[in-house]
N, C-alpha and C positions, 0 to 999 in steps of 0.2 A: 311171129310179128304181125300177120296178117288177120289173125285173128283176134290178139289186141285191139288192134286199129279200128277192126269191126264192132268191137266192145265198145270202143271207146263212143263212137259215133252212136250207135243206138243208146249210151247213158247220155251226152250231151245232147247230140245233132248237130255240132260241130264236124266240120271235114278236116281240119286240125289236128292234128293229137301230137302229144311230146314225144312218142316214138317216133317222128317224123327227120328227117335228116340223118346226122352224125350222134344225136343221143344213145340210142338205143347202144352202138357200140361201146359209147363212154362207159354206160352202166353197167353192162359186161363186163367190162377188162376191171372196174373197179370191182364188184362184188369177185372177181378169182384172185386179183392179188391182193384182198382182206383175208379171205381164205387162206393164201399160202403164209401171209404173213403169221395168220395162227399155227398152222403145220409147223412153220422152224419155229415159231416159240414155246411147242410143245415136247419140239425131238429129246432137250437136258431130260427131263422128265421122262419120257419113254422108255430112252436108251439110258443103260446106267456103266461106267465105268470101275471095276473089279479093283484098280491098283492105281487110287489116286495118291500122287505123293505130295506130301507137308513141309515145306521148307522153313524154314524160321532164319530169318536176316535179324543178327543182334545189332543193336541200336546203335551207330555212331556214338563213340564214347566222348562227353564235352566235359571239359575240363577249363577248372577258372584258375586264374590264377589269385594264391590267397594272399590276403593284403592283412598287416595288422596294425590297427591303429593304436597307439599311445595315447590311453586316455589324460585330458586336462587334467582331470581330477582325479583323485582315490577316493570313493566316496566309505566311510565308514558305519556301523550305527552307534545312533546314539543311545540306546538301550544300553542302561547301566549293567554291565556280567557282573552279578555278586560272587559266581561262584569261581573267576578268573581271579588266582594267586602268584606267588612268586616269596624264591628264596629256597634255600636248602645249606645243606652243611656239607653235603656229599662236596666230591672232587671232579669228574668225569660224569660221572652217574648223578646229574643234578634234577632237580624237581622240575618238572615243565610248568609255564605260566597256562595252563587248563584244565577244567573242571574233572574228576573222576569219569564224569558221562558226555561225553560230547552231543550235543542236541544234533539230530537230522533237520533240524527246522533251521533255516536261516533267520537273523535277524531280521536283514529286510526284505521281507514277505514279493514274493512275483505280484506285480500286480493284473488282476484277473476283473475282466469285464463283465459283469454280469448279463445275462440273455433272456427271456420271458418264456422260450424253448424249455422245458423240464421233461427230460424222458425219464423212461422207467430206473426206479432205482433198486442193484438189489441187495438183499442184506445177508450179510455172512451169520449164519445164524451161533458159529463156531467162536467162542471170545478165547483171544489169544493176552498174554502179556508182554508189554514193549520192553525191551530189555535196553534200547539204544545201544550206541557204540561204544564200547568200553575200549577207554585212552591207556594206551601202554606207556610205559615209564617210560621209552626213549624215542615217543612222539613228537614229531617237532614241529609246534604250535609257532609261527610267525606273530609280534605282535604280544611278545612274552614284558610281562610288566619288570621282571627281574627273578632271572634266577642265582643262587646262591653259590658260590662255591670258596676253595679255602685257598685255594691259588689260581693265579693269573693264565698259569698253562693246562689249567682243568678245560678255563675259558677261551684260550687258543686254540686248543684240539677240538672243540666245540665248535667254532668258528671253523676252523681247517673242512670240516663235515659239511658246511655251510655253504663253502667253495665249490667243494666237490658237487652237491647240487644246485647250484649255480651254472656249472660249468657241463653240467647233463642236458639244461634249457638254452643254452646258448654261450660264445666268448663273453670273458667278465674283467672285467677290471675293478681292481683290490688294492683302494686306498687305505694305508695307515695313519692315521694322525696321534702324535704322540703330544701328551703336557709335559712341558718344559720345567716344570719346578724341581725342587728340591727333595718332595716327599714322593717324586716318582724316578729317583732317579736308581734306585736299585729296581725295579721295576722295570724297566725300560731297558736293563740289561738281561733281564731274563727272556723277555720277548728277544732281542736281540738273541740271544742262544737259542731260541727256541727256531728260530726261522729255521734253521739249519734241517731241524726236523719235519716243520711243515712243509715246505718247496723239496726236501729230499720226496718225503709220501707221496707228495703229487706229483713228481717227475717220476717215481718208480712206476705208478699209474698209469701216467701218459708211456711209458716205454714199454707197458704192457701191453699196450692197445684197448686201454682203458674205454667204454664206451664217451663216457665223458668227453674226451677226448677227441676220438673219432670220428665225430661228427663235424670238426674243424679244419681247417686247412689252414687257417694262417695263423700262430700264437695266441692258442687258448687261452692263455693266462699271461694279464701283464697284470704290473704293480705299481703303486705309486706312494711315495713317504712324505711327509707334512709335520711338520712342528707349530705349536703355537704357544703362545705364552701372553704378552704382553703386544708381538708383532706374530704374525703369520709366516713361513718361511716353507717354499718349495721345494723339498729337496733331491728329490729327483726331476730334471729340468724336462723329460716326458716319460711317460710309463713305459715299463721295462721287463721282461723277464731275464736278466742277467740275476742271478743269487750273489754273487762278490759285490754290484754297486745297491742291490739292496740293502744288507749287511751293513755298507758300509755308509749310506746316507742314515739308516739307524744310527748308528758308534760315534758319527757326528754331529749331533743334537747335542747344543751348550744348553747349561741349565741358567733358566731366566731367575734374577732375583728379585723383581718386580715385584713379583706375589699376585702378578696380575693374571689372571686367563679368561681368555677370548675366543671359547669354545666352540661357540652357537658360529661367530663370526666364522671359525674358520673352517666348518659344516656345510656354511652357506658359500664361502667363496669356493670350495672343491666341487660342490655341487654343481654351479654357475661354471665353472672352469669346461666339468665333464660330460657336460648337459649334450654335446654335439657326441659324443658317445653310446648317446641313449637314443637319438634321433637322429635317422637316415637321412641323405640327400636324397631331393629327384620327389620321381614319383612313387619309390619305394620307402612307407613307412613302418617296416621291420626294424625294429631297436638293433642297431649293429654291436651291441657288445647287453649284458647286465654291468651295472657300478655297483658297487658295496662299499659301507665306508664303514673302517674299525676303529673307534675310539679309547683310547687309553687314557684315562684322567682320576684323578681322586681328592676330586671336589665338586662343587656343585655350579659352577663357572660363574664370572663377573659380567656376562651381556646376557642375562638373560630375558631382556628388553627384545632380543631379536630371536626369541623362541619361535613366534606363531609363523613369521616370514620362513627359519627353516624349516620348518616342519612344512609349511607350505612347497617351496621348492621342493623337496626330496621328495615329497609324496607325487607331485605334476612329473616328475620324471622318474617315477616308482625307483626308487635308488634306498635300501634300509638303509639303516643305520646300527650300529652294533656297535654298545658303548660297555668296556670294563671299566668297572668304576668300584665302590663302594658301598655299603651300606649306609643307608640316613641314618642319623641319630633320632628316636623317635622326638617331635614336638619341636625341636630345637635344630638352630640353625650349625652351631661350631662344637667343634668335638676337638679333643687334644692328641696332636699326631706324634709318634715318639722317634728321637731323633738324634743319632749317635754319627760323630760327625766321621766320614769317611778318609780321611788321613790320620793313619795310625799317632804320628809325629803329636796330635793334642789329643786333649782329655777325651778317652773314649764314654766319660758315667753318659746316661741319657738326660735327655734333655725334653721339654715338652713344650710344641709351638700348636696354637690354634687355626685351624684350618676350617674353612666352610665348608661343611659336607652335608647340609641339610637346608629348609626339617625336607620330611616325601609325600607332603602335601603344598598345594597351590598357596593356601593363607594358613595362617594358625588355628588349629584345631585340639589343642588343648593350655590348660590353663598353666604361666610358669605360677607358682605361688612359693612362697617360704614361708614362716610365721608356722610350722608343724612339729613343735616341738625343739626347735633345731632349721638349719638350713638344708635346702633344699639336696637331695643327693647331685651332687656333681659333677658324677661321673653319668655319660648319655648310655641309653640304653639301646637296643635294635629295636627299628621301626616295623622289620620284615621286608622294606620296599630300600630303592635308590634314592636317591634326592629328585625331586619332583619333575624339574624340567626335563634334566639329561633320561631319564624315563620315559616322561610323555614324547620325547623324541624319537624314543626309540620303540615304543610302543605304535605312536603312530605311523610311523613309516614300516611297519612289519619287522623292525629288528625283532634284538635281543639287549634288555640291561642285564650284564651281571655284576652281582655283589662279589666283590673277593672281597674277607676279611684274613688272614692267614691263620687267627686263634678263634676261627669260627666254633663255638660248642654249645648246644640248647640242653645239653645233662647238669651243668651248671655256672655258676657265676666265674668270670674270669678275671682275677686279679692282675692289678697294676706290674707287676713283675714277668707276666706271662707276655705280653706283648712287644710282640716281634718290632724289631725298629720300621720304621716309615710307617708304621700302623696305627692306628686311632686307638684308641682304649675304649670300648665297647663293654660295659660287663655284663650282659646279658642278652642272649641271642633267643629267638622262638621257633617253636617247628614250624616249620614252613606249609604243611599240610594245616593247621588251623589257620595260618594267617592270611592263607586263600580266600576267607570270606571276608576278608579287611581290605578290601584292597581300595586306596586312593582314587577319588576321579579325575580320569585323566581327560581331560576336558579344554578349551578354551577356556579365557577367561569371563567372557559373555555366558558359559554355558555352566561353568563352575557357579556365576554368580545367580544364574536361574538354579539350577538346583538346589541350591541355598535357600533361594526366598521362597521353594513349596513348602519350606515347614517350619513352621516358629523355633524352632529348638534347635537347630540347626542354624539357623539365625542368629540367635540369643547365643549360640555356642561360640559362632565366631568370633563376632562382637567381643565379648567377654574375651574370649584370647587374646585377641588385638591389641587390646585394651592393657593385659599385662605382659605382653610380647617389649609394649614399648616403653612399660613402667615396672620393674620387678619389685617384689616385695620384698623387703631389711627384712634382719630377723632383732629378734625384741632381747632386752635385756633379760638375764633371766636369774641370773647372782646378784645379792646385795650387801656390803659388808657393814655392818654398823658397828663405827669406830665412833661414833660420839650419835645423839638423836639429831642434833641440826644435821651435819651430813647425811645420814641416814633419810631422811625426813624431804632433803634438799633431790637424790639419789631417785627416789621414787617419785617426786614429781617430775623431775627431766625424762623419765621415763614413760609414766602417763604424756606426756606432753606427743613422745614418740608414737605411742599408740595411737593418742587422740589424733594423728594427720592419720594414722593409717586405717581408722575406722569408717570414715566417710567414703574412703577408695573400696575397701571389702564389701560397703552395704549397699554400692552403686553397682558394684560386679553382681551380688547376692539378686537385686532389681533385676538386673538384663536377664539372668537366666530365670529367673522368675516369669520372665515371659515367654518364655518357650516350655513351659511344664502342659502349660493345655495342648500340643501337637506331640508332646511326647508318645502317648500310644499309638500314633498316628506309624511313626517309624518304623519303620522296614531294613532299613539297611544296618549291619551288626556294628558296622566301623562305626555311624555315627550313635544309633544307640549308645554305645560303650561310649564316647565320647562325651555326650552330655549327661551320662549317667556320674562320670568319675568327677566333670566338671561340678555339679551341683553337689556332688556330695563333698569334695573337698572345700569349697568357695562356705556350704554352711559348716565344716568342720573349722575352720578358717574364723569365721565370722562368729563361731561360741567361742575360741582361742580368746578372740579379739577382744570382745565384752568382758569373759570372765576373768582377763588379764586385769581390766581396768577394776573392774568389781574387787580383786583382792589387792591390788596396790593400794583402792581408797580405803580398803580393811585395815593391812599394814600402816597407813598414816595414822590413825587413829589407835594403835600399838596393837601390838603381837606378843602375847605372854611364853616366854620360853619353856621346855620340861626342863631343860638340861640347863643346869644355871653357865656352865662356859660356854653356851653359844651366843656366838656375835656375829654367825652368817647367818640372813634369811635367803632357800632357794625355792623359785617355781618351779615346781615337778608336776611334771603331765599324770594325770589320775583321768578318771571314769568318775569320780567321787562328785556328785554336785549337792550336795549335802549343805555346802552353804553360800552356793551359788543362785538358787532358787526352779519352782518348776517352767519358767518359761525358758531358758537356757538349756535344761531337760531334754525338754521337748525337741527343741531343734538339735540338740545334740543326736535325738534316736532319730530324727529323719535322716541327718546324715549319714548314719550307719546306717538307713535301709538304703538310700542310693549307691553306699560304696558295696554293702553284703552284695545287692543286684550285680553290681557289674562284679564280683568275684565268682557268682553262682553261675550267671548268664557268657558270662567269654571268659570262660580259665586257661590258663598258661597264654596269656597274654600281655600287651605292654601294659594297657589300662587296670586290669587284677591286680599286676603285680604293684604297681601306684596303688591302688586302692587296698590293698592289705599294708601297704607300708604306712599311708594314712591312716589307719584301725590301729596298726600297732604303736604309732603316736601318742593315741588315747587322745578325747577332745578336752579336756576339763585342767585344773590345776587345782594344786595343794598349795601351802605353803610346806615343806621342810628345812628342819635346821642341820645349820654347820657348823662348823668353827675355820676360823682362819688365823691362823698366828702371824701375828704383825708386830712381832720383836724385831726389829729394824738388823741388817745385817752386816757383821764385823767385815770390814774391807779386808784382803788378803793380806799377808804379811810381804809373798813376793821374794827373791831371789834364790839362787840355788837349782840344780838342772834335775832334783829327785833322784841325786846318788850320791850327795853330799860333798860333790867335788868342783866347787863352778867353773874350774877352769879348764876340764874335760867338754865344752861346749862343742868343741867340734866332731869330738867321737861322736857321740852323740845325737848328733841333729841328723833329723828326719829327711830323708832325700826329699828332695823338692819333687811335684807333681807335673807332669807334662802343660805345658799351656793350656789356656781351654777360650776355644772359640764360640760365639754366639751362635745359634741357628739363623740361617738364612729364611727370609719368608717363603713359607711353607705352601 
């Protein structure tokens, strides 16, 4: 220190220096504890430990609790599936409403943000082929436009399966509503025997310890029965799994005479009724039960005004809908239901009452016409779909439509004697694997009416149907006897007269679609192709009928030389022959053959082919041919005597009298 101080003085000459006082110590004791503080921050490092041990503490486990909302909406897409079908013949083993390939792609696409980020991409330089999912025959595609089957209890064991996973996802309740008419009244006893079966299955199940089941604690399965008709009627006063007042709220459904059904209505007030079913109290919103509602009808119902509102409820409260029902008649709204009256005591012959069971589209999409040689066939044919609403109900809300027809068969036509009583006479059914690409758009009616206006022909299609939907076409005279020349003379003009109204209506339908021939190629979809392919080729087979009618009536005015001198009938017979028709007549005759050949080549075993080969086999043209008709006036009988020569044997004789016979009830 001392010789600092000396330092210090010889570099200033100051007597001063900062080693003077208490510093000098300060600066000591700092520079050794900077030093030791290095020392202990070096010792980790120096000194190493042999047997460090690693503890792992797992993470407090947090746990949410899961909440599931019921969405407002179901939303759907509106991308048209061409390749979504329906119908089958089978029983059990029915065709599902989905394509052979199931797409991995949804329709409505995740929406994905794009980023200006692009990192490396790599490429699989290996090319593979997508084979997609290949749909099994007893996949069950929700959302089915109509499958087919031959009875009602193919359709309940179907449903039965429906329950059972129903009741995998959560407790469900399982409304029946049943139509109250006349033509469901054997019907309605079958399901009624059938219960016995369904609730036995699923009580053996649940006594198994069915998984289904076992995730429940309080009455997996309740039930609820509804009748409708012309009123609505609750018939079980709250849902129940008792099977005796099941049973027995069925067996008690009086049949309504009305003829009225209020289908949609009574869809919509069940729905409304069970809605607190689907929807918890509190802060918990877990649907406390699934609803399903099974519909039993076979018709196409009289409110169908209040379609878009159920389809709206049932979808806000995801609740399907699962309707047995029938088959459309294709194009046409009433089909003839057969009907053999249930107390032995009267006439059992059958009977035939008109029932609405159609058409399985939204508007008219095909042409009625007659004036084809003949009147139009009619008997209705299969459409391959339901009646349009009761479908889109059921489609929309994730059901199932199925068609029962009982004499379902696509190997061939089935005659008026083959059909089962309460059943429509249908005489021909299609395979349900073709008619998967026809399928109806099941659409609103805002969205029905867009689709329509993207293509003129489709347009022009409609139109045109509408148009003979609410005017059908006579059919024309087509025998003439001449019994002297004024009658004769008088006979042919009454008849031109009939034609002349009916050619203005043929060459204004002929117009409309005329405007949709430039959007034809445009088409895409097979339903309506075939649609306005049959339409314009019948409408110009139609329209040379029309002209070449009149063309040889005004021939015949002007006489007709006979070969055979005793003929005194002239008839119009359908020919190909325009020989003395002229080439413009021709002409259109072979346009309508190429439109009807298309649609025969382009959609075979179809409804539309089968129309358009019966149109060809019409032939478009006429002859005249001759007849004779003997018009020797007829001797009135002579009259008494019982054809055994004994007239006073009358009582032996006479024919037992026939049991009463009562009228059908509306149907």
């Amino acid at each position: 220190m001392q010789s600092l101080k000396s330092w210090w003085q010889r570099q200033t000459g100051e007597d001063d220096t900062p080693f003077d006082g208490d510093s000098g110590a300060f600066i000591v004791s700092l520079v050794f504890h900077c030093g030791l503080l290095v020392v202990l921050g070096l010792v980790p490092f120096l000194v190493r430990n042999p047997s460090v041990a690693l503890t792992l503490a797992p993470a407090e486990e947090i746990t949410e609790e899961e909440t599931v909302e019921l969405p407002k909406e179901v939303f759907f897409s509106e991308t048209p599936a061409t390749e979504v079908g329906a119908n089958s013949m089978h029983d059990v083993e029915m065709a599902l409403s989905l394509a052979p390939v199931v797409s991995d792609v949804s329709d409505i696409p995740n929406v994905v943000e794009p980023t200006s980020d692009v990192g490396q991409i790599e490429v699989n330089e290996a090319i593979q082929v997508a084979t997609g999912l290949h749909a099994h025959d007893n996949l069950a595609v929700k959302g089915a436009a109509g499958e087919g089957t031959k009875g009602a209890s193919g359709a309940v064991d179907r449903i039965t399966h429906e329950i059972l996973n129903s009741l995998e996802e959560r407790k469900t309740l399982v409304v029946w509503l049943f139509d109250q008419s006349g033509s469901l009244t054997r019907q309605r006893q079958l399901i009624h025997d059938r219960f016995d079966r369904i609730y036995k299955e699923l009580g053996v199940l649940e006594a198994a310890g069915n998984e289904a089941f076992t995730k429940h604690d309080d009455k997996p399965l309740l039930t609820s029965v509804v009748s409708f008709g012309q009123q609505i009627n609750l018939l079980t006063q709250k849902p129940t799994d008792n099977l005796a007042e099941i049973k027995e709220a069925v067996q008690a459904i009086e049949q309504d005479t009305s003829g009225v059904e209020n289908v949609f209505s009574a869809v919509y007030m069940v729905a409304d009724k069970y809605k607190d079913q689907r929807v918890a109290m509190g802060r918990d919103t877990t649907p406390k039960r699934n609803v399903m509602l099974v519909v039993f009808s076979d018709e196409a119902g009289d409110d169908q005004v209040g379609l878009d509102k159920t389809v709206k409820m049932c979808r806000r409260y995801e609740m399907p809908v699962y309707v047995v029902g029938v088959p459309a008649p294709f194009g046409r709204r009433e089909t003839l239901v057969k009907w053999v009256d249930p107390d032995p005591k009267f006439d059992q012959s059958p009977q035939w009452g008109e029932v609405v069971q159609g058409p399985e589209s939204f508007m008219p999409e095909r042409l009625k016409l007659h004036f084809a040689g003949g009147r139009e066939d009619d008997t209705p044919i299969d459409s391959g779909f339901g009646p349009f609403a009761l479908t889109r109900l059921s489609y929309e809300t994730g059901g199932i439509y199925f068609a029962v027809h009982p004499n379902r068969n696509v190997t061939r036509q089935v005659s008026k004697r083959e059909v089962d009583a309460y059943s429509a006479h249908i005489k021909h059914f299609f395979d349900p694997q073709i008619m998967r690409s026809y399928r109806p758009d099941y659409v609103s009616i805002d969205e029905y009416k867009r689709r329509v206006g993207q293509n003129k022909s489709r347009a022009a299609l409609v139109t045109a149907a509408q148009n003979t939907w609410v005017a059908p076409m006579e059919s024309p005279q087509l025998r003439f006897v001449k019994r002297d020349e004024a009658s004769f003379s008088n006979a042919l003009s009454e008849a031109q007269k009939a034609s002349a109204k009916l050619t203005p209506r043929v060459q204004s339908l002929h117009a409309t679609l005329k405007l949709g021939e430039s959007d034809r190629d445009k088409e895409v979809s097979p339903r309506w192709q075939a649609g306005f392919d049959l339409a314009m080729g019948r409408i110009l087979a139609v329209k040379v009928r029309t002209e070449a009618y009149n063309v040889l009536l005004a021939k015949a005015k002007r006489g007709l030389k006979p070969k055979d001198p005793k003929t005194n009938t002239w008839v119009l017979t359908a020919s190909d022959d325009f020989t003395e028709l002229g080439s413009s007549l021709e002409k259109e005759a072979n346009k309508a053959k190429m439109y009807l050949e298309r649609v025969i080549t382009d959609h075979p075993n179809t409804p539309w082919a089968l129309l358009a080969q019966r149109e060809l086999d019409a032939k478009i043209g006429w002859v005249w041919s001759e007849d004779f008709t003997d018009l020797t006036p007829r001797r009135a009988g002579n009259g008494g005597g019982n054809g055994n020569g004994n007239p006073n044997n009358d009582a032996k004789n006479m024919i037992k009298r026939p049991p009463p016979k009562r009228k059908p009830p509306k149907l």
